[in-house]
Structures are given as C-alpha cells and as structure tokens.
PDB file of N, CA, C and O in Angstrom, chain B, residues numbered from 101:
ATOM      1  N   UNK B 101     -15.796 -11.113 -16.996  1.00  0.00           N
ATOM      2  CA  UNK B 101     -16.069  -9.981 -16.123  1.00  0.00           C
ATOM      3  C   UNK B 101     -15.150  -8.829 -16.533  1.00  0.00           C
ATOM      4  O   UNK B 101     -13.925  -8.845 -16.407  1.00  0.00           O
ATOM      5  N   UNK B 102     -15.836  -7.882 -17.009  1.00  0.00           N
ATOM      6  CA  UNK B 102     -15.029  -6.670 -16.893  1.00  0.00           C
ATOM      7  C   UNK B 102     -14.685  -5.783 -16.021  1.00  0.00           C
ATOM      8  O   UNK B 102     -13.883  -4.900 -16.326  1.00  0.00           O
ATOM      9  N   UNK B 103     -15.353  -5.889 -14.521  1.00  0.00           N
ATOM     10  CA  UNK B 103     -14.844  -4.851 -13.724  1.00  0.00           C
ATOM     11  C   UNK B 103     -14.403  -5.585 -12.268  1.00  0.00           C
ATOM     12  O   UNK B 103     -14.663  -6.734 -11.910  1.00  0.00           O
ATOM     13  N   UNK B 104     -13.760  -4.693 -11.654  1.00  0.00           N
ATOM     14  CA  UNK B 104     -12.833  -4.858 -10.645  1.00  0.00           C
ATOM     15  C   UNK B 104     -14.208  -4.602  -9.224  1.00  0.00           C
ATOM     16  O   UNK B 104     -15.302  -4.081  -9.442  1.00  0.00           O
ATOM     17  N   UNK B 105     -13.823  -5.032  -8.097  1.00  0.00           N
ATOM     18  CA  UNK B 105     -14.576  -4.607  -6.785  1.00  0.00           C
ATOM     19  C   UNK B 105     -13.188  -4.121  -5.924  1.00  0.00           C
ATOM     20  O   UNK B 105     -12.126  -4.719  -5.752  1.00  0.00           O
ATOM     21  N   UNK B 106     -13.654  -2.764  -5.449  1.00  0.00           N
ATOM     22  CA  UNK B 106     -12.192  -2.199  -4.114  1.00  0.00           C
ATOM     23  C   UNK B 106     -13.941  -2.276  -3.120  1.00  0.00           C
ATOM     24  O   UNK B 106     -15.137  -2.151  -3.381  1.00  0.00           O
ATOM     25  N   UNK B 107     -13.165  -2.526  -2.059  1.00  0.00           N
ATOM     26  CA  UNK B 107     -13.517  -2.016  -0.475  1.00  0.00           C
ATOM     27  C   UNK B 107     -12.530  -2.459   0.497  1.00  0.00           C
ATOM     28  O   UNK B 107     -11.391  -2.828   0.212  1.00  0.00           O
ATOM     29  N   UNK B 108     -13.004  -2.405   1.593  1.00  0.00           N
ATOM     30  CA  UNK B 108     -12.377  -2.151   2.605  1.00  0.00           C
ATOM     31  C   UNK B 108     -13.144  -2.957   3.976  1.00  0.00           C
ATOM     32  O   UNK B 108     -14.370  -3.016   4.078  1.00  0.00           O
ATOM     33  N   UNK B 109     -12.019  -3.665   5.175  1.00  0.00           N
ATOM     34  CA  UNK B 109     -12.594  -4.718   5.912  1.00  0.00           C
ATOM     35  C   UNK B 109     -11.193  -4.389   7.038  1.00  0.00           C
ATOM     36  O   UNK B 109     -10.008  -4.609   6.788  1.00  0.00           O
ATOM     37  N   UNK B 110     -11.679  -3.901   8.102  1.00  0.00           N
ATOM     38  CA  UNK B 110     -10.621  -3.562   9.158  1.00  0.00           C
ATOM     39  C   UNK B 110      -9.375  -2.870   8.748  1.00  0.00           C
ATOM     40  O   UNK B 110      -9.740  -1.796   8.270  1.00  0.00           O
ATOM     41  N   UNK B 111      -8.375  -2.937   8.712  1.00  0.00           N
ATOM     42  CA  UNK B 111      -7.441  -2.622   7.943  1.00  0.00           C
ATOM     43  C   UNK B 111      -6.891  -2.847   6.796  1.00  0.00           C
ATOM     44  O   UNK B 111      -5.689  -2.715   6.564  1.00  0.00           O
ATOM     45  N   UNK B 112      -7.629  -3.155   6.109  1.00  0.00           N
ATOM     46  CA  UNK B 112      -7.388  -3.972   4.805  1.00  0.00           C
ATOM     47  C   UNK B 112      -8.229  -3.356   3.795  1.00  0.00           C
ATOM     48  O   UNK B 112      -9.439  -3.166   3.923  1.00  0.00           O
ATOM     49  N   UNK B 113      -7.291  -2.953   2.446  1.00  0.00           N
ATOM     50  CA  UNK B 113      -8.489  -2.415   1.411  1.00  0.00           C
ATOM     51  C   UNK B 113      -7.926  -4.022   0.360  1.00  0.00           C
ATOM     52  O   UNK B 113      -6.854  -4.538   0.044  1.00  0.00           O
ATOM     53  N   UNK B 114      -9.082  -4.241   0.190  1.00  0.00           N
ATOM     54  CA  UNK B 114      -9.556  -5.595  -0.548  1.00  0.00           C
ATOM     55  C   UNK B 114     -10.051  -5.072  -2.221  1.00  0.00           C
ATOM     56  O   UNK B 114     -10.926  -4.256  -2.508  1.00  0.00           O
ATOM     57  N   UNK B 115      -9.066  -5.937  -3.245  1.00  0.00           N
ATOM     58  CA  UNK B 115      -9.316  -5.635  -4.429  1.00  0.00           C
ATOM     59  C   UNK B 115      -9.881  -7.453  -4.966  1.00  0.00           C
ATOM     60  O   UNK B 115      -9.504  -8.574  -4.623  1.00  0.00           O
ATOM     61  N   UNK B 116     -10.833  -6.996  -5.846  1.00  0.00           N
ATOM     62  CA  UNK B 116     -11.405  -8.440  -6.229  1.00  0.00           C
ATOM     63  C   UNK B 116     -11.690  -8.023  -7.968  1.00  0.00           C
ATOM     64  O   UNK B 116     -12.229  -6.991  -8.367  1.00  0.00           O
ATOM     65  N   UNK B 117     -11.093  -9.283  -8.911  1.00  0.00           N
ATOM     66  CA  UNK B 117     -11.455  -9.070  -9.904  1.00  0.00           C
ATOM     67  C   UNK B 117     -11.183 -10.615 -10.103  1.00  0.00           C
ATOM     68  O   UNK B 117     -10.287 -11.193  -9.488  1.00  0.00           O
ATOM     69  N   UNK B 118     -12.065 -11.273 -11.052  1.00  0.00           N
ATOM     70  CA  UNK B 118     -12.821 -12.777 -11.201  1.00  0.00           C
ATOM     71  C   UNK B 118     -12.597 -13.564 -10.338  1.00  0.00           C
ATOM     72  O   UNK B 118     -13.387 -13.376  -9.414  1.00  0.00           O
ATOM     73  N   UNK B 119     -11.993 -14.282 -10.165  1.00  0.00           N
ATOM     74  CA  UNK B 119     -11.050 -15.298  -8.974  1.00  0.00           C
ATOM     75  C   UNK B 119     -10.216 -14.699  -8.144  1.00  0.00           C
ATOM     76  O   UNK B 119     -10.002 -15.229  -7.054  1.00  0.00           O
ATOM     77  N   UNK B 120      -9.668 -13.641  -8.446  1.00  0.00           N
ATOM     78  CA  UNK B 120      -8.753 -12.704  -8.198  1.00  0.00           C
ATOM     79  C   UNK B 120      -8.777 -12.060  -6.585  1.00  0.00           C
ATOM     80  O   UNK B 120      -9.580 -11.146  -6.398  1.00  0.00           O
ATOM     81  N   UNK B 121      -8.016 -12.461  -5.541  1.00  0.00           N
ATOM     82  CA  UNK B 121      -8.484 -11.333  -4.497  1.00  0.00           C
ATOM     83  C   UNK B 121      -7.179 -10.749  -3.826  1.00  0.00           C
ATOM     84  O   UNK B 121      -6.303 -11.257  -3.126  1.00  0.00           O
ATOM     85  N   UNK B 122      -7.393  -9.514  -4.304  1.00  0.00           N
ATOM     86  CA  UNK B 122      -5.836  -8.781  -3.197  1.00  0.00           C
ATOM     87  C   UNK B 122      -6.468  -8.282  -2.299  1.00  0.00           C
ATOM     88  O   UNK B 122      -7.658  -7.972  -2.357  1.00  0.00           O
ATOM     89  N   UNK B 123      -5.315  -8.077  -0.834  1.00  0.00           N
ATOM     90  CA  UNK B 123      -5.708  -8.097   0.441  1.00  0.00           C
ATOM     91  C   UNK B 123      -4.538  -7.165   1.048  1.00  0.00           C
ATOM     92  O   UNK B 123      -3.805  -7.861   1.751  1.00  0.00           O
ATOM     93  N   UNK B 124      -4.162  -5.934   1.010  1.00  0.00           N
ATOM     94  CA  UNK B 124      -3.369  -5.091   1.399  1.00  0.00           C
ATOM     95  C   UNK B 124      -3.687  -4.200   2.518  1.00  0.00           C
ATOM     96  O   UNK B 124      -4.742  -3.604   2.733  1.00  0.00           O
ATOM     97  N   UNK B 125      -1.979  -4.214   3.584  1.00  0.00           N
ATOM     98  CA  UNK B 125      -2.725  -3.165   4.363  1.00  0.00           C
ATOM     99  C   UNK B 125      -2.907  -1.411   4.236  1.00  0.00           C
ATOM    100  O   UNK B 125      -2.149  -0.508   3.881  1.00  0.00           O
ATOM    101  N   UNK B 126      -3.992  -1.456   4.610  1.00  0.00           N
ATOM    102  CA  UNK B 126      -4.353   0.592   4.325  1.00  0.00           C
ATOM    103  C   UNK B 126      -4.055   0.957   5.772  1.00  0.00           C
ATOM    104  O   UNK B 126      -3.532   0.333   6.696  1.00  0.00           O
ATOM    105  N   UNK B 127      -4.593   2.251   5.649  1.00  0.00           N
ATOM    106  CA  UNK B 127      -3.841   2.817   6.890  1.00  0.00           C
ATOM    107  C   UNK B 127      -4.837   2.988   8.101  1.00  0.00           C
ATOM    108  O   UNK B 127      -5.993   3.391   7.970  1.00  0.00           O
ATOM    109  N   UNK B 128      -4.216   2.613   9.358  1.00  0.00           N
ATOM    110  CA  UNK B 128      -4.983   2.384  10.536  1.00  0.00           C
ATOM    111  C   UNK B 128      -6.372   2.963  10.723  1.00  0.00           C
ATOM    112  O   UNK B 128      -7.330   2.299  11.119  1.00  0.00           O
ATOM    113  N   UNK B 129      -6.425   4.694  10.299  1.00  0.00           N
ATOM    114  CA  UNK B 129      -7.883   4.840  10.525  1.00  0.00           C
ATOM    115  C   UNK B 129      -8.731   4.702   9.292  1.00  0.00           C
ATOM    116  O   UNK B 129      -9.878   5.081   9.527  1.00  0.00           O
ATOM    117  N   UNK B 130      -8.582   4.348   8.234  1.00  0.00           N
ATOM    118  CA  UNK B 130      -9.584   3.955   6.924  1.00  0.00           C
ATOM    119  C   UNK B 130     -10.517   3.565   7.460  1.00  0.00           C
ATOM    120  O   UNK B 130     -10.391   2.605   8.221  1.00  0.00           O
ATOM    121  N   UNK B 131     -11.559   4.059   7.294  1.00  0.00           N
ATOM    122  CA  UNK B 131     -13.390   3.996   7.430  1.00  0.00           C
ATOM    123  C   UNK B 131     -13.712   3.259   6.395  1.00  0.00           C
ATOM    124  O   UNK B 131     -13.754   2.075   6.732  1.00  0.00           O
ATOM    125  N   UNK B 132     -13.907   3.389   5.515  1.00  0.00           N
ATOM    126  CA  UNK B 132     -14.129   3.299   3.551  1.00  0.00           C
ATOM    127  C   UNK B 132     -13.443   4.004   2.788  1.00  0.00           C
ATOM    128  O   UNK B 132     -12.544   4.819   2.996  1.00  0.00           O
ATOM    129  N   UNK B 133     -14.200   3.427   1.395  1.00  0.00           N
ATOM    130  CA  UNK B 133     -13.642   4.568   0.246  1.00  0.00           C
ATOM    131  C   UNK B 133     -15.315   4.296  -0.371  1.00  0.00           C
ATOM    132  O   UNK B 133     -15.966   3.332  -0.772  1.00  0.00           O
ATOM    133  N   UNK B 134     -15.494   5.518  -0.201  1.00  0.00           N
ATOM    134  CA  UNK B 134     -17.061   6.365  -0.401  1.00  0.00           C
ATOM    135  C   UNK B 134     -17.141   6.190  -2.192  1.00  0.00           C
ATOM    136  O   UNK B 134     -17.991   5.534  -2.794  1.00  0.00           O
ATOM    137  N   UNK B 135     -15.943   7.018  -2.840  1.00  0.00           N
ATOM    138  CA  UNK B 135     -16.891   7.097  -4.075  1.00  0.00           C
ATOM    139  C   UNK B 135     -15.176   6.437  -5.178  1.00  0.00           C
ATOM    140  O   UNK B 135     -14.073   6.557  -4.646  1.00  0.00           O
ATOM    141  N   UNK B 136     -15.280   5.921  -6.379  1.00  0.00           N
ATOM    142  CA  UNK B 136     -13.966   5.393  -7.216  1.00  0.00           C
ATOM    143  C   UNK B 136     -14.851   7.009  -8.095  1.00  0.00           C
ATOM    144  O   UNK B 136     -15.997   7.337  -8.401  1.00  0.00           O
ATOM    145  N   UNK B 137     -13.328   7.648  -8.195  1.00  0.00           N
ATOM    146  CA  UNK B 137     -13.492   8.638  -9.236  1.00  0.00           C
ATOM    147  C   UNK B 137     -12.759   8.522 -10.692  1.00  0.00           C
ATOM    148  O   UNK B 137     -13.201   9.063 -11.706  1.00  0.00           O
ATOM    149  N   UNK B 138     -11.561   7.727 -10.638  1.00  0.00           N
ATOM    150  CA  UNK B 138     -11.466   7.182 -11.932  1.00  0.00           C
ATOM    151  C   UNK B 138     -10.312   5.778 -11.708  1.00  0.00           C
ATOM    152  O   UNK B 138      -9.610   5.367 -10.784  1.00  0.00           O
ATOM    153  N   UNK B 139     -10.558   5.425 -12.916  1.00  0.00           N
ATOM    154  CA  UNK B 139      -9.983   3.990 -13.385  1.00  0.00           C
ATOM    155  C   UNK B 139      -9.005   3.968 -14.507  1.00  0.00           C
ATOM    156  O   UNK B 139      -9.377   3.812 -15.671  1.00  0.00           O
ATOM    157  N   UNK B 140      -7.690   4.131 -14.149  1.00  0.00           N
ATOM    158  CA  UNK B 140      -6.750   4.084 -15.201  1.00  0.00           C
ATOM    159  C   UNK B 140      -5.610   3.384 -15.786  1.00  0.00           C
ATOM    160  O   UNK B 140      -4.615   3.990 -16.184  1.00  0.00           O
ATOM    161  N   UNK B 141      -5.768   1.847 -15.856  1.00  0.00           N
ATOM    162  CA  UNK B 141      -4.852   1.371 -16.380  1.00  0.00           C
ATOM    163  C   UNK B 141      -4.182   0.671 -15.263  1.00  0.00           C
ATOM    164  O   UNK B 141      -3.131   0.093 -15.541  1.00  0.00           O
ATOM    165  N   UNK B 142      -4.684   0.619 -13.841  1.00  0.00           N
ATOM    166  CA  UNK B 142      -4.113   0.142 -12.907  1.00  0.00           C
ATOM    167  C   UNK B 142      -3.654   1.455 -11.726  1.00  0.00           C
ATOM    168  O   UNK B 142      -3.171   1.374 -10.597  1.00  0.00           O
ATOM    169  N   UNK B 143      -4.143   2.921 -12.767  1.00  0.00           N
ATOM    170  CA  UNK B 143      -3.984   3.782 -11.221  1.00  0.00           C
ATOM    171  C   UNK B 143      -5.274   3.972 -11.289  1.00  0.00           C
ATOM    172  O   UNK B 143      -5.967   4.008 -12.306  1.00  0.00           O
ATOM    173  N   UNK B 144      -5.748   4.155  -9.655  1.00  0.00           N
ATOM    174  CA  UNK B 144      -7.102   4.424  -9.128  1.00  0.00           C
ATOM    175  C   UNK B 144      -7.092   5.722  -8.441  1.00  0.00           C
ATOM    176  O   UNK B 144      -6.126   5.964  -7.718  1.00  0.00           O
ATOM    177  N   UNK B 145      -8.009   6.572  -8.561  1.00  0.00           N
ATOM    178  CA  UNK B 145      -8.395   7.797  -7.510  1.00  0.00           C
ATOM    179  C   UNK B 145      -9.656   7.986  -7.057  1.00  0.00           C
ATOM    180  O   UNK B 145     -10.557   8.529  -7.696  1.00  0.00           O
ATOM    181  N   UNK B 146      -9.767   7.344  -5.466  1.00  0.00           N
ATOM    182  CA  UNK B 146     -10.441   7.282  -4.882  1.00  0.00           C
ATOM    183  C   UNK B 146     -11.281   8.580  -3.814  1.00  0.00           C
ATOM    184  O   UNK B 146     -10.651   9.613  -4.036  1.00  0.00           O
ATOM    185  N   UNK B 147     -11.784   8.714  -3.360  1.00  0.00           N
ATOM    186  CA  UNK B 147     -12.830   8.815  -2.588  1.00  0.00           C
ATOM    187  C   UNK B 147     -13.066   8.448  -0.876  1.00  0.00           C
ATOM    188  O   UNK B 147     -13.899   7.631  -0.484  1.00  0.00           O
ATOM    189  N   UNK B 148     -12.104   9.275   0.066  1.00  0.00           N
ATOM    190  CA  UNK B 148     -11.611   8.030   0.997  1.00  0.00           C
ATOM    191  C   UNK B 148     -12.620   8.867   2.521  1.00  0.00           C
ATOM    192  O   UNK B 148     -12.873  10.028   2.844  1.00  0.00           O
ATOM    193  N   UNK B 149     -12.889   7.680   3.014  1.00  0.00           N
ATOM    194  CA  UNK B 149     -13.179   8.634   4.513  1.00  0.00           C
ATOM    195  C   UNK B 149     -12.053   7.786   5.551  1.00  0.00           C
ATOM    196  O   UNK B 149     -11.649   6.629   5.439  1.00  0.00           O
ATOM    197  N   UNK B 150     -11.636   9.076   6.843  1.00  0.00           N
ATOM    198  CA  UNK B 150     -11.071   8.532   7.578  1.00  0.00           C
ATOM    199  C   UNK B 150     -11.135   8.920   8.841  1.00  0.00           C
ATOM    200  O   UNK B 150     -11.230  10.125   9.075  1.00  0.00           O
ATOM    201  N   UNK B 151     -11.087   7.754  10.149  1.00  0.00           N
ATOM    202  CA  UNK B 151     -12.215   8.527  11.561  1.00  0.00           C
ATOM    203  C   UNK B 151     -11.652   9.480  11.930  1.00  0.00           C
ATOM    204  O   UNK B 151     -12.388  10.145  12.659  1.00  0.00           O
ATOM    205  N   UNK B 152     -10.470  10.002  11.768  1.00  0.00           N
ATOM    206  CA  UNK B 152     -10.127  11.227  12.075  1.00  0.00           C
ATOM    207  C   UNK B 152     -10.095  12.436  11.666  1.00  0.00           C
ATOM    208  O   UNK B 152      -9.429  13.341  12.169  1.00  0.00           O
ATOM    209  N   UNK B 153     -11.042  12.536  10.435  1.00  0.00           N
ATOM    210  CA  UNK B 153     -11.317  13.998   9.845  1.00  0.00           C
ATOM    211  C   UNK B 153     -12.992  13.464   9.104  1.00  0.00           C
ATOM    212  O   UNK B 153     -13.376  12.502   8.439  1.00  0.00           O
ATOM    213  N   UNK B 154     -13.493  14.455   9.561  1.00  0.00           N
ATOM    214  CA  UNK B 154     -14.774  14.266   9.055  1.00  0.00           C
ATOM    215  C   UNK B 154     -15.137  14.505   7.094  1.00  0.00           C
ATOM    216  O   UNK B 154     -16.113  14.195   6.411  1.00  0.00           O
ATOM    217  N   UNK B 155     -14.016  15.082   6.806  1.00  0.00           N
ATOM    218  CA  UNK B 155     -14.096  15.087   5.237  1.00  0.00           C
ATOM    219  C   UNK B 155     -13.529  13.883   4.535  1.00  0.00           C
ATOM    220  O   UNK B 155     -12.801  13.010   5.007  1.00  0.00           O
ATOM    221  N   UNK B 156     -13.939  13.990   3.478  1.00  0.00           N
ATOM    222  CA  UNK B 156     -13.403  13.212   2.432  1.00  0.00           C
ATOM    223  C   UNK B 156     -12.679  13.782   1.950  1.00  0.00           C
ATOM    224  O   UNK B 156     -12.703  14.928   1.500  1.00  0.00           O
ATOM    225  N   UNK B 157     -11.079  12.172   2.031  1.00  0.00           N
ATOM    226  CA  UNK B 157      -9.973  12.736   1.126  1.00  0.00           C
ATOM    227  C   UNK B 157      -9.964  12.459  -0.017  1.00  0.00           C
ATOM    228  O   UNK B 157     -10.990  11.818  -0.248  1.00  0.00           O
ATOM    229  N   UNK B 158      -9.406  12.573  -0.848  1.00  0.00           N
ATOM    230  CA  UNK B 158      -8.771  12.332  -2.051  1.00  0.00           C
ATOM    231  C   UNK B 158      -7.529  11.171  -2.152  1.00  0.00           C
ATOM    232  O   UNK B 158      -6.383  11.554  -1.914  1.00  0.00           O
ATOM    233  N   UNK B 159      -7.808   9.543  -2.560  1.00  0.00           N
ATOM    234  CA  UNK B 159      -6.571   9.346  -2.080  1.00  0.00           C
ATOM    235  C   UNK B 159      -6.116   8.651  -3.499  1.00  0.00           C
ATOM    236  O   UNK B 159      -6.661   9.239  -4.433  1.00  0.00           O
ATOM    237  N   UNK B 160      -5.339   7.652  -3.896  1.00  0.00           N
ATOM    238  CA  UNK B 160      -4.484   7.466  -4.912  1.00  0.00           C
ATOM    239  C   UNK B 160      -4.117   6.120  -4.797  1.00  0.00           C
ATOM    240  O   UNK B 160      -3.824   5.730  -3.667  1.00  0.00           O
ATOM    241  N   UNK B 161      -4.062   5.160  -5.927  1.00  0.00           N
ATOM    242  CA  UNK B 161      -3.655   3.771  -5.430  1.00  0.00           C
ATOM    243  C   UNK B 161      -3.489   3.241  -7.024  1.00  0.00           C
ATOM    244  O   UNK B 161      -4.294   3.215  -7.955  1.00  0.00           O
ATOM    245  N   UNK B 162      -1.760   2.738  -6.886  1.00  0.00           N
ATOM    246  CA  UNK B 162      -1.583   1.913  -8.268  1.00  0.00           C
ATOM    247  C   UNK B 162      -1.005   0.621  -7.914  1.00  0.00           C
ATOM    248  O   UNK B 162      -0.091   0.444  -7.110  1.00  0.00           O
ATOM    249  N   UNK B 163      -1.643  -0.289  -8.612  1.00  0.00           N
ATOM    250  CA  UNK B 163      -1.719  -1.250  -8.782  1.00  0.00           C
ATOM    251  C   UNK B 163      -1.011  -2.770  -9.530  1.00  0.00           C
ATOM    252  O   UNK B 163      -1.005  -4.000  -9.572  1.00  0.00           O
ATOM    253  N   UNK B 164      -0.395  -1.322 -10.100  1.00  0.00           N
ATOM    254  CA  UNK B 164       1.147  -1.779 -11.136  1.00  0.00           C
ATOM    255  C   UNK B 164       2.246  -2.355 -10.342  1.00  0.00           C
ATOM    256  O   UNK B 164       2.777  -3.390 -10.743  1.00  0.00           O
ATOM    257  N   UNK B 165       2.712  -1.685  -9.058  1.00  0.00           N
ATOM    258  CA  UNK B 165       3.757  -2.473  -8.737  1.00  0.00           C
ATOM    259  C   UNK B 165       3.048  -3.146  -7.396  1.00  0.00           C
ATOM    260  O   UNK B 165       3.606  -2.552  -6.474  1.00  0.00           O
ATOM    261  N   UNK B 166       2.475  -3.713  -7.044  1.00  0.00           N
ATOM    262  CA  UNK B 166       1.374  -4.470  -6.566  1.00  0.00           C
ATOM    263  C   UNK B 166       1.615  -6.080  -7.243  1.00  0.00           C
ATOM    264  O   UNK B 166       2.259  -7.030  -6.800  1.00  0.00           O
ATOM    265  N   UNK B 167       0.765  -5.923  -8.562  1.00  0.00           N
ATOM    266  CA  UNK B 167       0.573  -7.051  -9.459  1.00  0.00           C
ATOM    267  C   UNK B 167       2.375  -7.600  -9.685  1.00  0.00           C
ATOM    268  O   UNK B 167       2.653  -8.793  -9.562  1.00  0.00           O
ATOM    269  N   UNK B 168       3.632  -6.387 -10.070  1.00  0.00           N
ATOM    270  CA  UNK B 168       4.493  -7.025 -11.031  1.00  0.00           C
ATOM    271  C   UNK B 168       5.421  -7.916  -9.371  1.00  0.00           C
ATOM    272  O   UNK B 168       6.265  -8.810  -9.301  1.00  0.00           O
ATOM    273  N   UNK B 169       4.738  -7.130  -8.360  1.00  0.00           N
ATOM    274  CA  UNK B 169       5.322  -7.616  -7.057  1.00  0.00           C
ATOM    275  C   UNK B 169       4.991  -9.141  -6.558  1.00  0.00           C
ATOM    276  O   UNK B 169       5.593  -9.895  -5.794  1.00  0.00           O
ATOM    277  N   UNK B 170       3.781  -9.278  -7.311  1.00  0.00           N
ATOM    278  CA  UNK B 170       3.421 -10.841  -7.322  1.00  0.00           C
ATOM    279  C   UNK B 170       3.567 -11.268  -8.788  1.00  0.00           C
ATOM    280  O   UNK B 170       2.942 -12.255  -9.178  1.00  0.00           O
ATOM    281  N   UNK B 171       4.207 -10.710  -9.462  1.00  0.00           N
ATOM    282  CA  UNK B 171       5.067 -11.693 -10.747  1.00  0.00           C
ATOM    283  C   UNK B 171       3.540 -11.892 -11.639  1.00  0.00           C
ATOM    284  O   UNK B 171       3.114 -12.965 -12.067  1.00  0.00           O
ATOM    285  N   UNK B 172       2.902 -10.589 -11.767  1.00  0.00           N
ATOM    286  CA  UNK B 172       1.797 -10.774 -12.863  1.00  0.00           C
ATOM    287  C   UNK B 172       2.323 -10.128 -14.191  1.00  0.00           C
ATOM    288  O   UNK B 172       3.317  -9.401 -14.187  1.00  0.00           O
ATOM    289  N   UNK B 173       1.481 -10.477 -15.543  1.00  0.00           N
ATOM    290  CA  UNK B 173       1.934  -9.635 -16.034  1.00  0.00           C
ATOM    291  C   UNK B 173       1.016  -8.233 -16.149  1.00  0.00           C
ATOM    292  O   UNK B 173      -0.046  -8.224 -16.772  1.00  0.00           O
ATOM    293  N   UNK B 174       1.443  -7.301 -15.614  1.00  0.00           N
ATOM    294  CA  UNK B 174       0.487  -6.208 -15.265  1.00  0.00           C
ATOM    295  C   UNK B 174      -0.360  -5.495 -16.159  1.00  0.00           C
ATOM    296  O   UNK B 174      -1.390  -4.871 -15.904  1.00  0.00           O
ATOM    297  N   UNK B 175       0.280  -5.693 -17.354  1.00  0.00           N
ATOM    298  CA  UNK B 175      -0.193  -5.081 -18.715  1.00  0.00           C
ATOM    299  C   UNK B 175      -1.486  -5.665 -18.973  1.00  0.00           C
ATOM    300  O   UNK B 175      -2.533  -5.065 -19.215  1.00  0.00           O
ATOM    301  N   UNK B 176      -1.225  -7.297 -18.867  1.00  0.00           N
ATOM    302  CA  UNK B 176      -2.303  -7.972 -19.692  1.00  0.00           C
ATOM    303  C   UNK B 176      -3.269  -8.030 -18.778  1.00  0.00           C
ATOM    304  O   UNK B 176      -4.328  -7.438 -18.992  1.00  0.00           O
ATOM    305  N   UNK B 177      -3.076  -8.717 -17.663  1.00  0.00           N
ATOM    306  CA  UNK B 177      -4.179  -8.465 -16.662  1.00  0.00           C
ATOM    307  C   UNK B 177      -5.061  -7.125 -16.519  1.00  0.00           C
ATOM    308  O   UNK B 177      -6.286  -7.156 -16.411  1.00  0.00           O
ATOM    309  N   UNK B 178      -4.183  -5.771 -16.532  1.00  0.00           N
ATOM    310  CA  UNK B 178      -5.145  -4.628 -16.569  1.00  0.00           C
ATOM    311  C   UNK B 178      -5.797  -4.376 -17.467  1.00  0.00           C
ATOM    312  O   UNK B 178      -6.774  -3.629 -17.432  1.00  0.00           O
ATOM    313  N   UNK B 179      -5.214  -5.172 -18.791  1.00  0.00           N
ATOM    314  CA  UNK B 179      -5.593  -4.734 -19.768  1.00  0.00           C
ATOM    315  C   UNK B 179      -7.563  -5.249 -19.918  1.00  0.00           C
ATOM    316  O   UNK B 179      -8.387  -4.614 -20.577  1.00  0.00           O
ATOM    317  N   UNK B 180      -7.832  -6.431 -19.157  1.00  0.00           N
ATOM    318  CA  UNK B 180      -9.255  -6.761 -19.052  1.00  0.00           C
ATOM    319  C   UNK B 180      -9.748  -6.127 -18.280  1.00  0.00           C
ATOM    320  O   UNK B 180     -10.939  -6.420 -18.384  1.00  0.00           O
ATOM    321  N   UNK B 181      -9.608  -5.138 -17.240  1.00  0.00           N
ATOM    322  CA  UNK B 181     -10.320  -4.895 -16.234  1.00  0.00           C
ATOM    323  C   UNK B 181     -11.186  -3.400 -17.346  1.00  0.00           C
ATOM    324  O   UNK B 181     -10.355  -2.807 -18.036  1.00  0.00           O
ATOM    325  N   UNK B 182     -12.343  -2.989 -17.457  1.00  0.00           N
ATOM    326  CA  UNK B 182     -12.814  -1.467 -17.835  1.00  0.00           C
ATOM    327  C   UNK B 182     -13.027  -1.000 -17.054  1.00  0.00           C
ATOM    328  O   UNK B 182     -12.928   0.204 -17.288  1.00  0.00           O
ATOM    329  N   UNK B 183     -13.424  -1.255 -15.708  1.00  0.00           N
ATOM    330  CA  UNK B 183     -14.418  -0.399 -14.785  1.00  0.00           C
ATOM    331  C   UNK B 183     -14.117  -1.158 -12.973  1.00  0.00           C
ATOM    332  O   UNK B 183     -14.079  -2.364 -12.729  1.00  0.00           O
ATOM    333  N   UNK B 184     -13.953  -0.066 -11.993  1.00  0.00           N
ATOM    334  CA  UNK B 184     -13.741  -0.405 -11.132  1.00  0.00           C
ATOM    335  C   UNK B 184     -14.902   0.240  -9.897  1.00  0.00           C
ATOM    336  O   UNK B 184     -14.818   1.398  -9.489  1.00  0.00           O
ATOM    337  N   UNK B 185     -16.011  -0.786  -9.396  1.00  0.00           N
ATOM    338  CA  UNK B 185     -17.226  -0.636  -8.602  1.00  0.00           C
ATOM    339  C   UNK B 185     -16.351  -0.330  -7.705  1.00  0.00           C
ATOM    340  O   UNK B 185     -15.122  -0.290  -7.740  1.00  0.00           O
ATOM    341  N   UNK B 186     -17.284  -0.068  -6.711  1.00  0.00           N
ATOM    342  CA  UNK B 186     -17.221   0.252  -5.173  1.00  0.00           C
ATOM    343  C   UNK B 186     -18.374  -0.341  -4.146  1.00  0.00           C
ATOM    344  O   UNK B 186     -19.579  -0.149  -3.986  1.00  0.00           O
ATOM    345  N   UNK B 187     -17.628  -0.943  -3.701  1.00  0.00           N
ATOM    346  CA  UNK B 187     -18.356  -2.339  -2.902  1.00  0.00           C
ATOM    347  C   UNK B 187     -19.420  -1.833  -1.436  1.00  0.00           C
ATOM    348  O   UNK B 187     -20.017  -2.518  -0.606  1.00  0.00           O
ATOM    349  N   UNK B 188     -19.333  -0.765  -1.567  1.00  0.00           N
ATOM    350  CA  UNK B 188     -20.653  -0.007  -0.675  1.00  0.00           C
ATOM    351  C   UNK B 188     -22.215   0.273  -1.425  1.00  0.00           C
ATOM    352  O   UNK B 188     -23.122   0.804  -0.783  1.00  0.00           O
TER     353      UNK B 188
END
C-alpha cells in the first residue's frame, strides 16, 4: 500500500496506513478535514472545518515527532507512504 487514510471520529483525528493506526487528540470543535492539500514527507496541510466558524481553515500536521515519539524509524516508514486520501 502506498497511501496513508487521515479522518476524524469525535475528538480524534485517526491516521491509518497498512496495519498501522494512530489515534490522536485534535481539538474539541474539529468537524472534519474536508480536503489533504499536500503530502510531504510526514508534514501534512490540510483542509479543516470547525463548528465554530463556518469557513475552512488551513491547518498543519507533522508526523515526524509523532512516529520518533513511538520509537519508529520515521524516515523509513515515511519513506513508503506517496499519497495521503481523505477518508470522506
């Protein structure tokens, strides 16, 4: 598998890649994340809605100290991922 799945489930934005599932908390009003605008190496820039503003933000998420925080090696692991869906 080459690509990653982000969404989002109550407070929790949920990252899934093969077996793989991270489960972090986001911030209290997160709705979704509408659109992944790019995929870089373990930083992401997302696409975010939140119930308290009717626009879409712009938000930001790396993944690097995430993974080395659970003792991965971050390099190699990112290094398989190409492409990161969006689970809507």
């Amino acid at each position: 598998m080459e690509y990653a799945i982000l969404s989002s489930k109550g407070q929790y934005t949920i990252f899934q890649y093969g077996q793989d599932t991270f489960r972090f908390r986001a911030p209290y009003s997160l709705e979704y994340y509408s659109e992944i605008k790019e995929w870089n190496h373990g930083y992401l820039v997302v696409m975010t809605k939140y119930r308290h503003d009717n626009d879409l933000i712009e938000e930001y998420i790396d993944f690097v100290p995430l993974l080395e925080n659970l003792y991965f090696d971050a390099n190699m692991y990112l290094n398989q991922i190409k492409e990161v869906q969006n689970a809507i």
